[in-house]
Structures are given as C-alpha cells and as structure tokens.
C-alpha positions in Angstrom: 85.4 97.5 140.2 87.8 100.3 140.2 89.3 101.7 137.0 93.4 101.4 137.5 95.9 103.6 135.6 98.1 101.9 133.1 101.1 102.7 135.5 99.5 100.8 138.4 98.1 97.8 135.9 102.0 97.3 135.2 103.2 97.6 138.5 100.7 94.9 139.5 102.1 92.7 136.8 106.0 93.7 137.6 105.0 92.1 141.3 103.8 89.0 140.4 107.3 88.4 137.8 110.5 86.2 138.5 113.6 87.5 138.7 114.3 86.3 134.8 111.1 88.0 133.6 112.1 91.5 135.2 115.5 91.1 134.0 113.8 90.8 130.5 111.1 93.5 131.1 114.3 95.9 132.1 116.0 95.5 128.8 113.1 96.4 126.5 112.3 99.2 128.9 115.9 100.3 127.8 114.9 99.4 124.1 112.2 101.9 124.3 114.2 103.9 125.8 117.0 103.7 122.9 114.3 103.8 120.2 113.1 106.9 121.6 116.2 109.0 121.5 116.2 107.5 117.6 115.4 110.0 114.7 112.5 108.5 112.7 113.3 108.8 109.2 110.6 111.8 107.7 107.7 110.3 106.4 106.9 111.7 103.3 103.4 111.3 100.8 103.0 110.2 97.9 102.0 113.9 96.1 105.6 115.0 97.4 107.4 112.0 96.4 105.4 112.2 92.6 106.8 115.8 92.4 110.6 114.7 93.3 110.3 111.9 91.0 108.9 114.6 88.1 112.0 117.1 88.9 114.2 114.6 88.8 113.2 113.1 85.8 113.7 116.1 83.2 116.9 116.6 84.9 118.0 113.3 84.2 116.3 113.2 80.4 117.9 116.6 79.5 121.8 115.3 81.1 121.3 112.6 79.3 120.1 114.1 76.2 123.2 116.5 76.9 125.3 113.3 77.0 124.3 111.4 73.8 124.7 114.2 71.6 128.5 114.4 73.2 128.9 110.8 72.9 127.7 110.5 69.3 130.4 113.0 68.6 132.7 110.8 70.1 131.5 107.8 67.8 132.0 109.9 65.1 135.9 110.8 65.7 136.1 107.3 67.1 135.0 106.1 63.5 136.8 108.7 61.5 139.9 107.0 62.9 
C-alpha cells in the first residue's frame, strides 16, 4: 500500500463529490482563506496578565484615593451650605 500525500488524499475525495458538495467545499476553502488573512488577537499568559492587573490596580487605588479626599471636600462645602 502506497503512502499518498494529503494533497492527493483530497483530490481523490474532491473526484468522487457532487456538484453541491464541491460548491460547499469551495466556500470553506474561501473561509480559510479569509481566516487566514485575519489577525489573531495576541495571546497573552497568565504571569503577564497578573502583572497588568498589579499596575493597574495601584493606579486605580491611588486615583481613587486622589478622588475621595476631593470629594470629601466637596461634602464638606456641600454641608457647610
């Protein structure tokens, strides 16, 4: 028995298909196409996603440390009204 390439194992299966079936094989040979030419979002691991989430997070706590000290003071005039 003769090992056959992929391409030739497909072109033995395109042969025996209706006209229906190749019309269906033709569009998700233009799918692949399409999802080729598609940018696959970065993939990104858990260590480097842990360290944006840390950044992030004492920038966030110290605006909104910033902010409640600014809207206490806003209480306050609010109250002394």
């Amino acid at each position: 028995m003769a090992i056959t390439s992929v391409k030739e194992q497909v072109t033995q299966a395109l042969n025996t298909l209706s006209e229906a079936e190749l019309q269906q094989v033709a569009e998700y040979v233009a799918f692949l196409r399409f999802r080729a030419r598609v940018v696959s979002p970065p993939v990104m691991d858990a260590l480097h996603l842990a360290t944006l989430y840390a950044e992030f997070a004492d920038e966030d706590r110290t605006l909104a440390d910033e902010g409640l000290e600014e809207y206490c003071v806003h209480l306050h005039d609010e109250d002394a009204q």
